[in-house]
C-alpha positions as CSV (number, residue, x, y, z in Angstrom):
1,X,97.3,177.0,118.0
2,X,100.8,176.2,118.6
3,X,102.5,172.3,118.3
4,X,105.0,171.8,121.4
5,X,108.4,171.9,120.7
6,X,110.0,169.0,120.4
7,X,112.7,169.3,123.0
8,X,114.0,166.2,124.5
9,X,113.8,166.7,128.4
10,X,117.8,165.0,128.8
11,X,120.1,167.2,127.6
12,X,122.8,164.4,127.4
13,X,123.3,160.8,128.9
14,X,126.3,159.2,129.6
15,X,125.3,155.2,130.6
16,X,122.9,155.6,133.3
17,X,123.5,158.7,134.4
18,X,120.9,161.8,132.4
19,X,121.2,165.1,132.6
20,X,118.0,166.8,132.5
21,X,117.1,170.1,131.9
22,X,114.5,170.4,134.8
23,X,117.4,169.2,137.0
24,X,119.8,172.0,135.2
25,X,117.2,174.6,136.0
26,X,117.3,173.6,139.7
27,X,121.2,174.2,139.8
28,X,120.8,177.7,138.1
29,X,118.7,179.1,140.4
30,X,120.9,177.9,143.2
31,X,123.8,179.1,141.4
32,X,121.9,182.9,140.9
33,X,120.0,182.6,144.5
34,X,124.1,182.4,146.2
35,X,125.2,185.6,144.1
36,X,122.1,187.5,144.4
37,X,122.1,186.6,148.3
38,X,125.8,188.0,148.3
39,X,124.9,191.3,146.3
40,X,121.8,191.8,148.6
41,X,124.0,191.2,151.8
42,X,126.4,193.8,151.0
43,X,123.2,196.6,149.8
44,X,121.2,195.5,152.8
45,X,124.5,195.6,155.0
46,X,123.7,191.9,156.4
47,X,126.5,190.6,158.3
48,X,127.4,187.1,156.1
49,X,130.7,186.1,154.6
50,X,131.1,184.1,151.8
51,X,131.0,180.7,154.1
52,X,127.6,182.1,155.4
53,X,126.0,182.2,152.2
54,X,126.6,178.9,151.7
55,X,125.4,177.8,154.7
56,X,122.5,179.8,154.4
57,X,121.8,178.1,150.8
58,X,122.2,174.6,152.1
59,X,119.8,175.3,155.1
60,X,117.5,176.5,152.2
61,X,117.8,173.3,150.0
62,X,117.1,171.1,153.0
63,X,114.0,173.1,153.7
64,X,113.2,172.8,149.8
65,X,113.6,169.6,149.4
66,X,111.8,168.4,152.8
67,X,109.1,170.9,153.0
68,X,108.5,170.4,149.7
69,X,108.1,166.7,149.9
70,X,106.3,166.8,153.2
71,X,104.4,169.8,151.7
72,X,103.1,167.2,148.7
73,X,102.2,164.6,150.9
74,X,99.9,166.6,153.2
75,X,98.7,168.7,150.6
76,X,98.0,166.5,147.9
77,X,98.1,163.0,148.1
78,X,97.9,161.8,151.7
79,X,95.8,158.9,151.2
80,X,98.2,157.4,149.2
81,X,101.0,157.8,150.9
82,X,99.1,156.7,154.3
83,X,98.4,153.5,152.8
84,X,102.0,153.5,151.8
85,X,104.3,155.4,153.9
86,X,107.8,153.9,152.2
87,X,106.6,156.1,149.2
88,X,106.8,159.0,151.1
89,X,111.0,158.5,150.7
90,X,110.6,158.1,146.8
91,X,111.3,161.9,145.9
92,X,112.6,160.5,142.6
93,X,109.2,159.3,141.4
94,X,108.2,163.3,141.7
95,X,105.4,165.5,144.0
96,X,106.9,168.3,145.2
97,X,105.2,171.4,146.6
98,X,106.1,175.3,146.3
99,X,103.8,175.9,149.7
100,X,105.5,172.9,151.3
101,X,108.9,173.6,150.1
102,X,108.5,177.7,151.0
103,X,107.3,177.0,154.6
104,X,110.4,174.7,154.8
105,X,112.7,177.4,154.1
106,X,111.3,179.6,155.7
107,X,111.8,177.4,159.4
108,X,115.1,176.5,158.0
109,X,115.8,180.4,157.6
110,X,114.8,180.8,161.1
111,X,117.1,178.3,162.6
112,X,120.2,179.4,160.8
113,X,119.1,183.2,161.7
114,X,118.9,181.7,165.5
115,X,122.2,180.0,165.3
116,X,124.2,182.6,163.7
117,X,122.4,185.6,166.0
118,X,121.7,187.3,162.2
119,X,118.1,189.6,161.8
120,X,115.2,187.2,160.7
121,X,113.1,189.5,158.8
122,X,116.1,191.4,157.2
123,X,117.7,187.6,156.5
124,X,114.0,186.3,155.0
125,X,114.2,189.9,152.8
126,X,116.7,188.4,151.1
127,X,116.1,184.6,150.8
128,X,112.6,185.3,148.9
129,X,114.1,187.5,146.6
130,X,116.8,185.5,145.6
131,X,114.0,182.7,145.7
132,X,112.4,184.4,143.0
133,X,114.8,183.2,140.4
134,X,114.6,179.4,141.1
135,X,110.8,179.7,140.7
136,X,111.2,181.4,136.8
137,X,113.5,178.2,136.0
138,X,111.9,175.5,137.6
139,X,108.4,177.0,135.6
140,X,110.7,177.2,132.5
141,X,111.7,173.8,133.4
142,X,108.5,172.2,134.0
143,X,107.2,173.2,130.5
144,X,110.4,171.8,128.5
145,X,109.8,168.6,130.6
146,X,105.4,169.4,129.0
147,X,104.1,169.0,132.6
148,X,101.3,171.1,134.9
149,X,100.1,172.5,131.8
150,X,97.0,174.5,131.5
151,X,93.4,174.6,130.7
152,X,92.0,174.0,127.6
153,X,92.2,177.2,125.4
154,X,90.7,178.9,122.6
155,X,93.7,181.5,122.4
156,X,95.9,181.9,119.3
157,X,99.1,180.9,121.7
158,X,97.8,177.8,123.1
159,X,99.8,174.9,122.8
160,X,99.0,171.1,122.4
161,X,100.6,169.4,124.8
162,X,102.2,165.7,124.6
163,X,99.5,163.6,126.9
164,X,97.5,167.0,127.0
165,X,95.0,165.5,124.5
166,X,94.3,166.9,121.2
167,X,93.1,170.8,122.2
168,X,95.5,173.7,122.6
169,X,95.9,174.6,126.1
170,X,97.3,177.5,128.2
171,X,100.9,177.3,128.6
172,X,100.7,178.1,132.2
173,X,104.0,177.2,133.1
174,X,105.4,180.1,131.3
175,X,102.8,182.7,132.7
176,X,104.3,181.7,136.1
177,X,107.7,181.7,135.1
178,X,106.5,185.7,133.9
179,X,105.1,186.7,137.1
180,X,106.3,184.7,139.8
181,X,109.7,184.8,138.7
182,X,110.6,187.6,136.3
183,X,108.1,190.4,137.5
184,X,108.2,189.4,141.4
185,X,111.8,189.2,141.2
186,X,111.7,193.1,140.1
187,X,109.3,194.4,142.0
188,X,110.9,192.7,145.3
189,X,114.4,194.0,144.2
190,X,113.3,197.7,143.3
191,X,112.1,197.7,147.5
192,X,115.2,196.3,148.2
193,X,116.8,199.1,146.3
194,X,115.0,201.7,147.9
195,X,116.3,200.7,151.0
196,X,112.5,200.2,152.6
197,X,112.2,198.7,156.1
198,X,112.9,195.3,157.5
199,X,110.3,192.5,156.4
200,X,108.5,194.4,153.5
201,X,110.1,192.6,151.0
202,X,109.9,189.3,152.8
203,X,106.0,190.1,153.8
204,X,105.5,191.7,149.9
205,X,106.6,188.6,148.5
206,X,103.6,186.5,149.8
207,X,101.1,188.9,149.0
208,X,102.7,188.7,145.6
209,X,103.1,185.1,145.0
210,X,99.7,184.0,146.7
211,X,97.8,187.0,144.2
212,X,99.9,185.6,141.0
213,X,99.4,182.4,141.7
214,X,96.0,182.9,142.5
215,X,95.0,184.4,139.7
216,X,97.0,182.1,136.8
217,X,95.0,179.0,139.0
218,X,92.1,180.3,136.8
219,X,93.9,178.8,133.8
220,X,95.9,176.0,134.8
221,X,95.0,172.3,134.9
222,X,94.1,171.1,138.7
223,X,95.7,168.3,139.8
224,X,94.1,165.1,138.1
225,X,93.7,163.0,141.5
226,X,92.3,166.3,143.3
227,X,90.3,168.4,140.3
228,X,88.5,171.4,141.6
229,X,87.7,171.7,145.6
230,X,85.4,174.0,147.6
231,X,83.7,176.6,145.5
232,X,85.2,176.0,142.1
233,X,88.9,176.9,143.6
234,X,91.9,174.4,142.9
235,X,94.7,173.6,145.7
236,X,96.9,175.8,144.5
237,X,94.5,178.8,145.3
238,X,93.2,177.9,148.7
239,X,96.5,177.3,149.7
240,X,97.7,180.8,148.2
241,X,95.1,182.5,150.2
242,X,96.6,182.1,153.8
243,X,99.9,182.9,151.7
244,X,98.2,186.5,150.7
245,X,96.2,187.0,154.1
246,X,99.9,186.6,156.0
247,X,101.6,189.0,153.7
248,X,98.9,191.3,154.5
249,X,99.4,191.3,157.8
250,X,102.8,191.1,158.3
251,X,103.0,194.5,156.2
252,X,100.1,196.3,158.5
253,X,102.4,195.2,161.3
254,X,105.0,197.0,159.8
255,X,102.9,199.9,159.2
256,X,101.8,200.3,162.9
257,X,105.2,199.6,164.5
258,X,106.6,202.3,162.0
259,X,103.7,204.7,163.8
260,X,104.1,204.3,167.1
261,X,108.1,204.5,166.8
């Protein structure tokens, strides 16, 4: 059994305004996604210049930030926010979703693709890998903030949790930040490496995320307000099914049109 650190969530505050350490971890991966995007463009012999990878990370922070919101709202709490709609504009009381905020980028890929006449699946290659990074932090940054912890544990790592109650539980957070950042993030780069065909990474990455995230579901705490669903299963892993089943698909698409060429 392990206390939690005591780290304070603000890093430093100067009158009103805090810098937090969740928010930090958002602007790091942003900062790695643009030079990993660059890097990636030049192995992958994408067409985009400097001003295009900007453009191309501000057309994924809109899609973030919106689908993400949209994605909560839908997902998790629309009764609520029915009831209230206003509250659907309060993004700084928290709810964000990675499904919501991943099918966001992924239309706002599409429409800078169309605009700037670039290759969508070669494009969405990239974008998810470099995605891969921001997940690690934000999971790094969600335990330092001692939030979406997990189940309770009988493990020698577990890890009491401020307003987790008195039992050690899973420190979930981190187990993502392992496999939906670190270990995703090498296996997507490694194809990338290899020079493989258009769309596997891009198709690899949901079949990776949706099976990780799946399978750490088992240990993590379900949402208080929603607690477990059909069968057992949480949110999180019904909606990482369709995730898995797409990747699938997509990559026995690939497979096919890579036999009859």
């Amino acid at each position: 059994m392990i206390n939690f650190p005591q780290i304070d969530p603000i890093i430093f505050q100067v009158g009103p305004l805090a810098i937090r350490w969740y928010g930090l971890m958002y602007l790091l991966g942003f900062g790695a996604a643009y030079m990993l995007i660059r890097h990636l463009a030049r192995l992958r012999n994408l067409a985009l210049t400097k001003d295009g990878v900007s453009d191309l990370l501000f057309y994924g922070v809109l899609g973030v930030v919106l689908g993400g919101r949209l994605g909560y709202v839908l997902f998790y709490n629309p009764s609520q926010y029915l009831s209230r709609p206003l509250e659907i504009f309060a993004v700084w009381q928290g709810g964000m979703s990675f499904h919501g905020g991943l099918l966001g980028v992924v239309v706002a890929s599409v429409i800078f693709c169309w605009r700037r006449k670039l290759p969508i699946l070669l494009t969405g290659d990239i974008v998810v890998t470099s995605a891969t990074i921001g997940l690690g932090l934000g999971r790094i940054g969600n335990f330092i903030n001692g939030e979406l912890w997990g189940r309770v544990t009988e493990q020698p790592w577990g890890i009491i949790f401020p307003g987790g109650g008195p039992l050690p539980r899973h420190p979930s957070q981190l187990y993502e930040a392992a496999l939906e950042g670190l270990v995703l993030f090498i296996i997507l780069y490694l194809l990338h490496r290899r020079k493989v065909a258009e769309g596997v990474p891009f198709f690899c990455f949901f079949i990776g995320y949706g099976l990780f995230r799946l399978l750490i579901e088992f240990v993590r705490q379900p949402a208080a307000h929603l607690g477990f669903l059909w069968g057992g299963a949480t949110m999180g892993q019904l909606l990482s099914l369709p995730m898995i089943l797409f990747g699938l698909t997509g990559c026995f698409y690939l497979y096919r049109r890579k036999r009859t060429q």
